[in-house]
C-alpha distance (Angstrom), angle and dihedral (degrees) to the residues before:
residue distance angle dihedral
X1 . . .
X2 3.94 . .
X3 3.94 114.2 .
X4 3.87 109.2 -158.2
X5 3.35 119.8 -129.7
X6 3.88 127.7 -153.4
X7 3.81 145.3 136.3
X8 3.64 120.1 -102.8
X9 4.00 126.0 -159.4
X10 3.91 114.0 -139.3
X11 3.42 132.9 174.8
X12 3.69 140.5 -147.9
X13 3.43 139.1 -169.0
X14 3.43 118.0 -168.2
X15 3.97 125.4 164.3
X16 3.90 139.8 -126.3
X17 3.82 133.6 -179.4
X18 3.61 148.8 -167.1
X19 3.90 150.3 161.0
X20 3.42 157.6 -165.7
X21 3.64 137.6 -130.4
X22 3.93 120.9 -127.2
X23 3.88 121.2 -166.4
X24 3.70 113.3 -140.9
X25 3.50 129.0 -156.5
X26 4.02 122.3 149.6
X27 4.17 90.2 -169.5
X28 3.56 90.3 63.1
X29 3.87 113.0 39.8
X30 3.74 131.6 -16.7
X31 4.10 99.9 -130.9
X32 3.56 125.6 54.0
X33 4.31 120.9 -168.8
X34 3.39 127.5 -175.5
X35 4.06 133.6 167.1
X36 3.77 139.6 -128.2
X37 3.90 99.0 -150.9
X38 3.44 115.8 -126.5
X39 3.90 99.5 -134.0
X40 4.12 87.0 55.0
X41 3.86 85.4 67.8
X42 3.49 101.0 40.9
X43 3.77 91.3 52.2
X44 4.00 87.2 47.0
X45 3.77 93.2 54.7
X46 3.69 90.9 40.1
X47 4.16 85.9 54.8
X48 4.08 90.2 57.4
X49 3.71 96.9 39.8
X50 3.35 147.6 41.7
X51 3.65 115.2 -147.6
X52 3.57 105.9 -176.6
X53 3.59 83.0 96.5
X54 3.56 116.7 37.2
X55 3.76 135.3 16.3
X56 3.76 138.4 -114.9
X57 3.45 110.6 -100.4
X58 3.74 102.5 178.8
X59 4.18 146.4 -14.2
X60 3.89 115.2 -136.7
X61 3.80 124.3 174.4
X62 3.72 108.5 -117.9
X63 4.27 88.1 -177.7
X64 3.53 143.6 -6.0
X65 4.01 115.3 -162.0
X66 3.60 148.6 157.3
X67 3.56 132.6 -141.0
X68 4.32 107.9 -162.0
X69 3.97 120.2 -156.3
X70 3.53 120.9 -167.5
X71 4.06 108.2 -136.3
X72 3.83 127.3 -171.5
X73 3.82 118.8 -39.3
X74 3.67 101.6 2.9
X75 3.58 113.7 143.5
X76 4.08 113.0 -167.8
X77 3.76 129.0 75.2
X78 3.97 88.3 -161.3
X79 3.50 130.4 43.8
X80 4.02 141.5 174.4
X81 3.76 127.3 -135.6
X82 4.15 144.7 173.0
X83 4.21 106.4 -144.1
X84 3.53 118.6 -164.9
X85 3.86 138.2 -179.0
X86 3.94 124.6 -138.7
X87 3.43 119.7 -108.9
X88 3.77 106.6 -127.4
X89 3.87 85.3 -169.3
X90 4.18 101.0 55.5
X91 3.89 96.5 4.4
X92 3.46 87.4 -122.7
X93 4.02 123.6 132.8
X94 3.96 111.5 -109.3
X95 3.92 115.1 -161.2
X96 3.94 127.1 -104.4
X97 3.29 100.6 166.5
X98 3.73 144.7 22.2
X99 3.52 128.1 -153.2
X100 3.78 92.9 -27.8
X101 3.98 124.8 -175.5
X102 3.56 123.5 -123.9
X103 2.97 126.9 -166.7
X104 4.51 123.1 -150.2
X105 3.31 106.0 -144.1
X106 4.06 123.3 171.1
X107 3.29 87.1 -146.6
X108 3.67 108.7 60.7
X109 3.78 110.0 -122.1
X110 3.23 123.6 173.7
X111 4.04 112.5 -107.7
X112 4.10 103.5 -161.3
X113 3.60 109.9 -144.3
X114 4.03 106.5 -127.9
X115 4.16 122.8 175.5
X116 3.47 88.6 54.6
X117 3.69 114.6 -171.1
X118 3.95 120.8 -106.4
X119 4.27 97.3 -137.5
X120 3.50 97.1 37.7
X121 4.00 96.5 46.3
X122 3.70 91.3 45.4
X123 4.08 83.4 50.2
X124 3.85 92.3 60.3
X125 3.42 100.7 36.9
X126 3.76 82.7 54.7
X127 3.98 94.5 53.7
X128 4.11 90.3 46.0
X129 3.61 87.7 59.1
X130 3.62 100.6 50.1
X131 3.52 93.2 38.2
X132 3.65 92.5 55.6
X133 4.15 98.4 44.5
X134 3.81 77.8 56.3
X135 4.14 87.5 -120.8
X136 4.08 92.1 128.9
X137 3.94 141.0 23.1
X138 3.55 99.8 -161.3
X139 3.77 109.8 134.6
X140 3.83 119.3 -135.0
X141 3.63 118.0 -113.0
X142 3.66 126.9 -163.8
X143 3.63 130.3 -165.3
X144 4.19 132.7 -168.9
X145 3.42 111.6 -159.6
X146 4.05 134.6 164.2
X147 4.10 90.1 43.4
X148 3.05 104.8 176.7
X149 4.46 130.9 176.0
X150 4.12 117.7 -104.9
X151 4.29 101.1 165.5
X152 4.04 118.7 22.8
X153 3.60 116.2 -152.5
X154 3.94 112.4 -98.4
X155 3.60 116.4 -75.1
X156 3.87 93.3 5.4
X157 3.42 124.3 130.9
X158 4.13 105.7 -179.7
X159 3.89 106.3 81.5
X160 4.19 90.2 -146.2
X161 3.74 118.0 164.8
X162 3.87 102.4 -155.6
X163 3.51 107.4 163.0
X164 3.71 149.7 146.6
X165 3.77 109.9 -139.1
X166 3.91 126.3 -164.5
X167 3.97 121.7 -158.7
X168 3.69 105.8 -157.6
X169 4.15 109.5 -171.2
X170 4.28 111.1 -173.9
X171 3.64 109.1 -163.1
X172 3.94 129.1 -156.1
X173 4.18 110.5 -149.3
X174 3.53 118.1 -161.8
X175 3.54 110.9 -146.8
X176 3.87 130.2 -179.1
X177 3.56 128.0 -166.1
X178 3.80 138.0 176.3
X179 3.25 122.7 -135.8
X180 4.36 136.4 -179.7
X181 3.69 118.7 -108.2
X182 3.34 106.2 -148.5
């Protein structure tokens, strides 16, 4: 008998997330930054794969989400924001969302973030990827600015934004491997 022998190419695409947590409070200042560190998703890819024998083809965001939590003396159940992403290129802040609805809820649900901006988008996509081929250790800061009340609470008359939010980013990495067929 003659066993054939080869090298096949296989991919895989397994997934890793993280966030942040942004305070929020529209008495105090009107922009609001936080930052995903970069090491905290280069030790969450390196939990899902193993690249000693492949490489990392590609980072795609599989979902981008916030969860809202009201804290002490806020005073809106809805709220509108602008979320950008820094530029690690320029420094300057490109745009992920517009005028977005939030929604404070005691409860914690998720709120997915849909109408996602083009520029900023393509801007984290491109800092997953170069974060996860290990070719930068910039972290990724976020910042929500321009937040501004939609729904006050019933019977409230302050319009105070005082909340906690969390940026959750799900990435996608493509990663292709060779392997011996034996």
């Amino acid at each position: 008998m003659l066993g054939a022998c080869g090298e096949k190419d296989l991919k895989f695409y397994p997934t890793f997330e993280e966030s942040i947590t942004i305070p929020v409070d529209n008495e105090v200042v009107s922009e609001f930054k936080g930052t995903i560190l970069a090491s905290d998703i280069s030790n969450a890819i390196d939990d899902v794969l193993d690249q000693t024998d492949g490489e990392i083809e590609s980072v795609n965001i599989e979902a981008l989400w916030f969860v809202v939590k009201p804290l002490a003396n806020n005073k809106v159940q809805k709220a509108t924001c602008d979320v950008f992403i820094k530029s690690w290129t320029s420094g300057e802040y490109k745009q992920i969302l517009e005028d977005y609805e939030i929604k404070v809820d005691k409860d914690l649900k998720q709120t997915p973030l849909n109408e996602l901006m083009k520029d900023g988008v393509d801007e984290l996509v491109a800092q997953l990827d170069a974060i996860a081929k290990g070719n930068e250790s910039q972290d990724i800061t976020f910042k929500i600015e321009d937040v501004v009340e939609v729904v006050e609470l019933e019977g409230e008359e302050e319009k105070r934004v005082h909340v906690d939010v969390m940026v959750n980013v799900r990435g996608t990495v493509t990663f292709a491997q060779t392997v011996e067929m034996l």
